[in-house]
C-alpha positions as CSV (number, residue, x, y, z in Angstrom):
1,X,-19.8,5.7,1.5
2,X,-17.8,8.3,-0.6
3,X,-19.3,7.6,-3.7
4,X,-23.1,7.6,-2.3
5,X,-22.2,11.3,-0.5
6,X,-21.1,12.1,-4.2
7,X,-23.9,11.2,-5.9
8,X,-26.7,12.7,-2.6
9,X,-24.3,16.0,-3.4
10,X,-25.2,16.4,-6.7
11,X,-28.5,14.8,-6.6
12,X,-29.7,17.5,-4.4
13,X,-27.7,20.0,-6.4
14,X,-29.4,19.0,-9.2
15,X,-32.9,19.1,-7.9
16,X,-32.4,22.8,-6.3
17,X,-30.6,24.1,-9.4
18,X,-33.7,22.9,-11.5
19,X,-36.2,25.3,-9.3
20,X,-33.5,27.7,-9.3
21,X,-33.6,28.0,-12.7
22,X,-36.9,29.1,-13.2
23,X,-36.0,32.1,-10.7
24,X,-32.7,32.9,-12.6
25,X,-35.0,33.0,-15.8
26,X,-37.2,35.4,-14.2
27,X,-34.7,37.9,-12.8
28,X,-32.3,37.4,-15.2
29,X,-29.6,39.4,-13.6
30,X,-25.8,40.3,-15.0
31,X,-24.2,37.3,-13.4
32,X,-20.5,38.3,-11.7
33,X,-18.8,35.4,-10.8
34,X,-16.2,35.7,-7.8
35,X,-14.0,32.3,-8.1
36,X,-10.7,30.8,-6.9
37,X,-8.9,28.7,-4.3
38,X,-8.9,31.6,-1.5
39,X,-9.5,35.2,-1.1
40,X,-13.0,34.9,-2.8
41,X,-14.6,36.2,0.6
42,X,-12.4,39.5,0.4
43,X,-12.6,40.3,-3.1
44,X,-16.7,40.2,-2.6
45,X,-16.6,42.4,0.6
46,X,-14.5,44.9,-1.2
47,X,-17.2,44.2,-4.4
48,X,-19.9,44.7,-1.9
49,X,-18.4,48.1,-0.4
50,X,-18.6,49.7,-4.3
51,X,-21.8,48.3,-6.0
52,X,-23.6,46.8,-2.8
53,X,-26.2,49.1,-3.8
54,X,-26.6,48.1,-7.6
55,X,-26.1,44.0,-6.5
56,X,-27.5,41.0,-5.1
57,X,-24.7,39.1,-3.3
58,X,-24.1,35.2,-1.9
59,X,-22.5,36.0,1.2
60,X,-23.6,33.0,2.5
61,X,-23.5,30.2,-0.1
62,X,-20.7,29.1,-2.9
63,X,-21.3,25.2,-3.8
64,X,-23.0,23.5,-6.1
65,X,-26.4,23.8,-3.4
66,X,-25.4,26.9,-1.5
67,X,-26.3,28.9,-4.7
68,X,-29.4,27.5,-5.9
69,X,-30.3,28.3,-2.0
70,X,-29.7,31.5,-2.2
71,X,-31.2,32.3,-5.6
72,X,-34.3,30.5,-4.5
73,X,-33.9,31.9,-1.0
74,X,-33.7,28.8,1.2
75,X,-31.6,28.9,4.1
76,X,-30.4,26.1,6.4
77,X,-30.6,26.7,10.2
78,X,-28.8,24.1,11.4
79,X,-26.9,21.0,9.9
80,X,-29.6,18.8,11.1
81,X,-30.7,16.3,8.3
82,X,-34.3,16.7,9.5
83,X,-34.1,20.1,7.8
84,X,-34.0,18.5,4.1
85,X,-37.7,17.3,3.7
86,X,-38.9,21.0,4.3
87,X,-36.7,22.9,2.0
88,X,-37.6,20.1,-0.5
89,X,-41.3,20.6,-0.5
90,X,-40.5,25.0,-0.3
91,X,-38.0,24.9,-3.2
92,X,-40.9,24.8,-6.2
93,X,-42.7,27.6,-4.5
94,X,-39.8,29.6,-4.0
95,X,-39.1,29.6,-7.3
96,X,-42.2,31.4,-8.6
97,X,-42.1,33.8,-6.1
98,X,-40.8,38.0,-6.5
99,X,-37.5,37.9,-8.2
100,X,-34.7,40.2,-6.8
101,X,-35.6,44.0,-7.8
102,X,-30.5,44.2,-7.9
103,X,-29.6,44.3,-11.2
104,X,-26.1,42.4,-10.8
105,X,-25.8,39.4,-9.2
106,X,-22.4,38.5,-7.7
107,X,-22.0,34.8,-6.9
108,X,-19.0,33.3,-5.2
109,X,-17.9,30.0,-6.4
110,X,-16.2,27.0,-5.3
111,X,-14.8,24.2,-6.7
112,X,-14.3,21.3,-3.6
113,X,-14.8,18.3,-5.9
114,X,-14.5,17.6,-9.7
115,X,-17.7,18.3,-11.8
116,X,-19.0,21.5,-8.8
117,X,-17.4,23.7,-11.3
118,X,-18.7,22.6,-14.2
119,X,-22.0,22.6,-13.0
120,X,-22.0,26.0,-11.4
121,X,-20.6,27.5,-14.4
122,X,-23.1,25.7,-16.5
123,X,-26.3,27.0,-14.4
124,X,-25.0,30.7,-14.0
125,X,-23.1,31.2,-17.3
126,X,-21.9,34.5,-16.0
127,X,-20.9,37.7,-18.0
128,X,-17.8,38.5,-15.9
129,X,-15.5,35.9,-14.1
130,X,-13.3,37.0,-11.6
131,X,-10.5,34.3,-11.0
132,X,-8.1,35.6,-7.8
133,X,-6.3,32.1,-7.2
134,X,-5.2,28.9,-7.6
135,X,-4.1,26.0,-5.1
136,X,-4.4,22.6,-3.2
137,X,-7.5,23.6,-1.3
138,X,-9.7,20.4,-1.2
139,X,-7.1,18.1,-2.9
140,X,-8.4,14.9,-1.3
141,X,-11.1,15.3,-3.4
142,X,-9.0,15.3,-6.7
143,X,-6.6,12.4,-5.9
144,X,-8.6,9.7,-8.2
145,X,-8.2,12.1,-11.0
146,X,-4.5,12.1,-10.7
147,X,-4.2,8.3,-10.0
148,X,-6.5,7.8,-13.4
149,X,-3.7,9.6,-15.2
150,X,-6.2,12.6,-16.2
151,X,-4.2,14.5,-14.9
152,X,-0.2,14.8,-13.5
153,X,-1.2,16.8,-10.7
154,X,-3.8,18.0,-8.0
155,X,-3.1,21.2,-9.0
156,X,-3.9,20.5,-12.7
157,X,-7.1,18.3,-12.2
158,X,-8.0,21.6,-9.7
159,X,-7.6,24.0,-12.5
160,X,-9.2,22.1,-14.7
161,X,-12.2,22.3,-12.3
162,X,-11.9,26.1,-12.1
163,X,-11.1,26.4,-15.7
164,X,-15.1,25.7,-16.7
165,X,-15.8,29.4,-15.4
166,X,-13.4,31.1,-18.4
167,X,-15.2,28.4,-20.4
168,X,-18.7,29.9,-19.7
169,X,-17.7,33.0,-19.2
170,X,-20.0,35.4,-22.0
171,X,-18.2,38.7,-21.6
172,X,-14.9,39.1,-19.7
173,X,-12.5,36.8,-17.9
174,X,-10.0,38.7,-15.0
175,X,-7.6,36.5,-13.6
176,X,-4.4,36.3,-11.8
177,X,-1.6,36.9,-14.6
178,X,0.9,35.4,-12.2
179,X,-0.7,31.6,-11.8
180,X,0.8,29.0,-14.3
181,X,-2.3,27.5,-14.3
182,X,-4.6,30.1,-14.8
183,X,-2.2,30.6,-17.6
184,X,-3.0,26.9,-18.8
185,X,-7.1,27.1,-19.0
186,X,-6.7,30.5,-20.5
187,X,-7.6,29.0,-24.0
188,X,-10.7,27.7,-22.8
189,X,-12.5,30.9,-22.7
190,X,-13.8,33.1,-26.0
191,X,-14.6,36.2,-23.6
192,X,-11.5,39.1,-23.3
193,X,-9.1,38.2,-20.3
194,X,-7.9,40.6,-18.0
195,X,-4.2,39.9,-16.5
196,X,-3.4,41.3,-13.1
197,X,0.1,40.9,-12.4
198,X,1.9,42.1,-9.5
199,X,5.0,43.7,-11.9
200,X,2.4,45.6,-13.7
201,X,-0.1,46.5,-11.0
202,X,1.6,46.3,-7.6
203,X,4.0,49.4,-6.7
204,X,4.1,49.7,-3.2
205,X,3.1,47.5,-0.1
206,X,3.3,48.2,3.8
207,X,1.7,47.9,6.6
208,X,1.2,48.4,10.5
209,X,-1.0,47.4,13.6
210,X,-3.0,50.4,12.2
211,X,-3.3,49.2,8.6
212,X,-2.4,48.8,5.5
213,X,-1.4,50.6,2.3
214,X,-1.2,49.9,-1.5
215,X,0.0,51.9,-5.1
216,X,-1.7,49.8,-7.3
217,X,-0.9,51.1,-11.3
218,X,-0.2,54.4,-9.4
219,X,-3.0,54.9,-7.1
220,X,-3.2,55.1,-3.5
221,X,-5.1,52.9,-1.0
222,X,-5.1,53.1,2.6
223,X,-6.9,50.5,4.7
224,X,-7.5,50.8,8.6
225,X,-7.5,46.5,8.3
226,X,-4.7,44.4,8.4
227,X,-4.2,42.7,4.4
228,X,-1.8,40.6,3.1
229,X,0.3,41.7,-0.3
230,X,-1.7,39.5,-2.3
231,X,-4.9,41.1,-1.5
232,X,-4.0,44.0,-4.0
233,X,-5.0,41.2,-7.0
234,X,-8.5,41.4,-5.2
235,X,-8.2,45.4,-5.1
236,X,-7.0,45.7,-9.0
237,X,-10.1,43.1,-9.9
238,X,-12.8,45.3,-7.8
239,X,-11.7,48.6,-10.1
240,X,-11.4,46.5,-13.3
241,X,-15.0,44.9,-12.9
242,X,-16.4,48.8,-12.3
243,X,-14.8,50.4,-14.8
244,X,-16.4,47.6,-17.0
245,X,-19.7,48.0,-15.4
246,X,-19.6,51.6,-15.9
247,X,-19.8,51.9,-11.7
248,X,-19.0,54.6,-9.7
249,X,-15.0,53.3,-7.9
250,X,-14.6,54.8,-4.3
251,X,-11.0,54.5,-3.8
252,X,-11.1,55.1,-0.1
253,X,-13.2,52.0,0.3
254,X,-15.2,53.6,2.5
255,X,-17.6,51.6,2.9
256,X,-15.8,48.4,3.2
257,X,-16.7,45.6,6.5
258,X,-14.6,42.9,7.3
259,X,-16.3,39.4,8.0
260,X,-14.7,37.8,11.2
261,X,-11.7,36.1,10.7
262,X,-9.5,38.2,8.0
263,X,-6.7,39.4,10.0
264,X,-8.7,41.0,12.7
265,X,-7.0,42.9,15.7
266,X,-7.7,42.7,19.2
267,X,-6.6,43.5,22.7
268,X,-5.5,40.4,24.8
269,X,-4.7,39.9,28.3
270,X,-1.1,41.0,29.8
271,X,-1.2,43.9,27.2
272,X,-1.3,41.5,24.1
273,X,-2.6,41.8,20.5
274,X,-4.4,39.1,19.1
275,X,-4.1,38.4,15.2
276,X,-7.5,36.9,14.6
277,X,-6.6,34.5,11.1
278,X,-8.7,31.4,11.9
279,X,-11.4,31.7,9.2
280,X,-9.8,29.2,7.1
281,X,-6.6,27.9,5.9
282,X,-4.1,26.6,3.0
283,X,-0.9,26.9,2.2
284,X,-1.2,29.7,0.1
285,X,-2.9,32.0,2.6
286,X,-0.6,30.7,5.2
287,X,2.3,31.9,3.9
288,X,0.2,34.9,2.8
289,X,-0.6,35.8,6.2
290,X,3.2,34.5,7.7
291,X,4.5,36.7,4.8
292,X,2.3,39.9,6.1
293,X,2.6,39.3,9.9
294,X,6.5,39.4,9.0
295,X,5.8,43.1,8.2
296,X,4.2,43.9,11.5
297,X,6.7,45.8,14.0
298,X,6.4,44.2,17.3
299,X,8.8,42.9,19.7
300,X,7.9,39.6,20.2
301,X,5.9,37.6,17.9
302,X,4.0,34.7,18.3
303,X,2.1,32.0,16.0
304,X,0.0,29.3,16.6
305,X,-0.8,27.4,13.7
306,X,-2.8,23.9,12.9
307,X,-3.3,21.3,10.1
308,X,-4.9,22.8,6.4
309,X,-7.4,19.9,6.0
310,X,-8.8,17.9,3.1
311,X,-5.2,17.5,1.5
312,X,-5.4,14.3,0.7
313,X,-2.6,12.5,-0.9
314,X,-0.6,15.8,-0.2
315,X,-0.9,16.4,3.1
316,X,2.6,15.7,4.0
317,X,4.4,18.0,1.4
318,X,1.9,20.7,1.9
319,X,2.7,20.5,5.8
320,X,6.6,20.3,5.2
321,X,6.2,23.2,2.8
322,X,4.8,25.5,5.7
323,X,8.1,24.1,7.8
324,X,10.1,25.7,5.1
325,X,7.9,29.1,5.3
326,X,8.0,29.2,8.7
327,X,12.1,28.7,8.8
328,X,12.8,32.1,6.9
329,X,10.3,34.0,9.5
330,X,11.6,35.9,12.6
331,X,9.5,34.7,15.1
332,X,9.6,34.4,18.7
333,X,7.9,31.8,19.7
334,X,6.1,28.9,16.8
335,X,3.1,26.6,18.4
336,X,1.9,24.0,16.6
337,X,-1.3,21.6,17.5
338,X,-2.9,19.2,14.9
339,X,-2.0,15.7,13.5
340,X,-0.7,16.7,10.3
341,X,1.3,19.8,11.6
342,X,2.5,17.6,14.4
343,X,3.7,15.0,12.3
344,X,5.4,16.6,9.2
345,X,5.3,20.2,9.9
346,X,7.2,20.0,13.3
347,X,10.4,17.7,12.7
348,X,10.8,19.4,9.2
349,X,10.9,22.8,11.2
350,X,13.4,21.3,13.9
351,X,15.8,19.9,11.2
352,X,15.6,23.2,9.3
353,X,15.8,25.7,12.3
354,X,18.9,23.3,14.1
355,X,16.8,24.8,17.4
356,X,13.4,23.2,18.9
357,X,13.4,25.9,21.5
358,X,11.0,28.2,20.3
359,X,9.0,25.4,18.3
360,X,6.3,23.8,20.7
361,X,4.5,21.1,19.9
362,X,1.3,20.2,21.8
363,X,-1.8,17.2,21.4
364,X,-4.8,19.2,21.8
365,X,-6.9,22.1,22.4
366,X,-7.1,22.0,25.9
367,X,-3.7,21.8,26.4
368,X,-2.7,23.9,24.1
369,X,-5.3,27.0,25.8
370,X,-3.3,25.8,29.3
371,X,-0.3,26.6,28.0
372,X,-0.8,29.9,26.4
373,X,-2.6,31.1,29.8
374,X,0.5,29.8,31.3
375,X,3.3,31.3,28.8
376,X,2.3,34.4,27.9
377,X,4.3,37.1,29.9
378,X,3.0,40.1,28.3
379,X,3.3,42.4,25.1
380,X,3.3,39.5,22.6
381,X,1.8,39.7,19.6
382,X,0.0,36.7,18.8
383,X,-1.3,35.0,15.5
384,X,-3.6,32.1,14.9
385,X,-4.2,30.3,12.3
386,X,-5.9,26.9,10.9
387,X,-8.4,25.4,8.8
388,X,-12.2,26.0,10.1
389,X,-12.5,22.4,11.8
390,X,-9.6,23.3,14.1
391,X,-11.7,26.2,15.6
392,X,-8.7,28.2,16.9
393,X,-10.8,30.8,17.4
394,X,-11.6,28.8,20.6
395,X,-8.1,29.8,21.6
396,X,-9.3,33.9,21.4
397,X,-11.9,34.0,23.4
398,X,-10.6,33.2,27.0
399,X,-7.4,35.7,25.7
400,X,-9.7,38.6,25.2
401,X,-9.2,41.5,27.5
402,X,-12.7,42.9,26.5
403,X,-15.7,39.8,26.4
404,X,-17.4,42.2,24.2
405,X,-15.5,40.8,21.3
406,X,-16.1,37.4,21.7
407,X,-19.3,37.9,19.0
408,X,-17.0,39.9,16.5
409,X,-14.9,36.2,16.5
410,X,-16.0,33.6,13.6
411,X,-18.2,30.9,14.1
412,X,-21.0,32.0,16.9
413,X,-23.4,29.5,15.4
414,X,-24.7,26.8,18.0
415,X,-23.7,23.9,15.9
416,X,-19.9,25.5,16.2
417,X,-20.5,26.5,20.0
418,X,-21.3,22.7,20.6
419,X,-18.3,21.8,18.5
420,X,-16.1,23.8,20.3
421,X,-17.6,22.5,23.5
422,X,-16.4,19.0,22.6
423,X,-12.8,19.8,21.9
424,X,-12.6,21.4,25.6
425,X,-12.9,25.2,24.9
């Protein structure tokens, strides 16, 4: 069943990308490729809040069929297979229709199985690449690679996958000096590589409920959003792909918007502030986001955390890992719901902490919502946080002390509605 989804996947891809083509031809853009195992969505919004004006940009679509959909303009409304057979017949006229009048075109990329970066990087062949990170996201997909012996690990059979960006790159390559592995495919690439490194770029990091600030190679940023450190690789790419562009850089980011899901604030019920961080997760930007919560100066902190999906073979390590994270945090109270969290993440944190008091461990949504509406006593400061099939931001909603903010949450498509439905929120 795996392999026939694998070869639909690409099938499809391949189809699309050939209509695709014919529109790339014709608009023939300056590609900008936004790439890497998180923080892609970030670094674009900041991109789009300096040359949204000058650029076309994929909000919406980074695989191997999101992107020829959004060149060509085809968008799904629903997951419904009975979609397919009309944006087959519309993708040939698509392709011959205007072109995009934006000059730039800034495509974010994924890699979530081996040969999706190879292929986008072969189609869009992009003048700039802009590589922010590098971890397990997806590693279920890579396990056969490692079991084959082409590679030792899922990280290296990952970067690999990543690596055909630098490969395609024409003009300039700016990646995150600090990754060993971005360090490994650097050789792939002919086009100039930009290092940002946090000994050379980073000076100064802090933050608040009211925001968050940066000196980045001796410039100050101030942001009314809540960002974690790493964010300032993101912030040193943006004025690095400007400066190159010969772009106007507004340092106050003025124009800068948040999609749903980043670290977002709100008011709760009993007086409570609600750390909205359930857009997505891996290890990575869960200790990222444990790492800036950490910073925050409130009384008593909360987190409720569940499993990073699509792990694969490691699953359990990558769940123990976040035991080890969350052992060196001061926190008040640590809920965890999910199987994977439950089962490895859980009695790691017991044997490490010596305490189970403040680590609660529940079975499911429903009763994990109960026992939040029944625990919370007021003032806490609450983060959640999970992959997107774990819809915690189910757990938001009913907290909210304003409804209104119920549509500023992630996920207010029917198909996720439904989904959340199911799971009892």
């Amino acid at each position: 069943m795996d392999l026939f989804k694998q070869y639909f996947y690409f099938f499809a891809a391949w189809y699309f990308r050939f209509w695709a083509q014919f529109m790339l031809n014709s608009w023939n853009p300056r590609v900008i490729v936004i790439t890497g195992s998180s923080g892609k969505t970030t670094l674009m919004h900041l991109l789009d809040s300096q040359i949204g004006a000058f650029a076309k940009f994929s909000h919406h679509a980074n695989s191997a069929i999101g992107v020829p959909f959004d060149i060509l303009g085809l968008y799904r409304e629903s997951l419904s297979i009975t979609e397919w057979p009309g944006l087959i017949l519309r993708a040939p006229f698509k392709a011959f229709s205007q072109a995009p009048s934006e000059k730039f075109y800034v495509v974010e990329c994924d890699c979530d199985r081996p040969n999706e970066g190879k292929f986008l990087a072969q189609f869009l062949r992009p003048e700039v690449t802009l590589w922010v990170s590098l971890s397990r996201t997806h590693s279920v997909n890579f396990d056969k690679l490692v079991q084959k012996n082409k590679f030792q690990k899922a990280e290296d059979a990952i970067a690999h996958e990543f690596g055909y960006f630098l490969e395609y790159t024409k003009n300039r390559s700016i990646i995150n000096g600090d990754s060993p592995y971005m360090q490994n495919q650097k050789s792939r690439t002919r086009s100039e590589i930009i290092e940002i490194t946090q000994s050379q770029f980073l000076q100064e990091y802090s933050l608040t409920l009211n925001g968050t600030h940066f000196v980045i190679n001796g410039q100050y940023y101030d942001f009314p959003q809540l960002h974690p450190q790493e964010v300032f690789y993101s912030i040193a790419m943006t004025r690095e792909l400007t400066e190159h562009l010969g772009l106007p850089f507004d340092q106050d980011f003025s124009e800068l918007q948040m999609p749903p899901g980043r670290s977002s604030l709100f008011k709760g019920i009993k007086n409570t502030i609600l750390v909205d961080s359930t857009y997505n997760a891996n290890l990575i930007s869960m200790k990222a986001i444990l790492d800036m919560f950490e910073r925050i100066n409130a009384r008593d902190k909360w987190v409720v955390l569940g499993d990073m999906r699509e792990l694969g073979k490691e699953d359990q390590e990558e769940h123990q890992r976040l035991a080890q994270i969350l052992s060196t945090k001061n926190l008040q109270k640590i809920i965890l719901m999910g199987s994977s969290i439950n089962k490895y993440t859980y009695p790691e944190l017991v044997k490490l902490l010596n305490n189970d008091q403040k680590i609660v461990k529940l079975d499911d949504h429903k009763q994990t919502l109960q026992y939040l509406k029944d625990n919370i006593q007021g003032q806490e400061t609450i983060l959640f946080k999970a992959s997107q099939s774990q819809v915690f931001e189910g757990f938001i909603e009913p907290l909210l002390e304003n409804s209104e903010d119920i549509k500023k949450l992630p996920r207010r498509e029917i198909y996720w509605i439904n989904y959340r439905s199911k799971k009892g929120l």
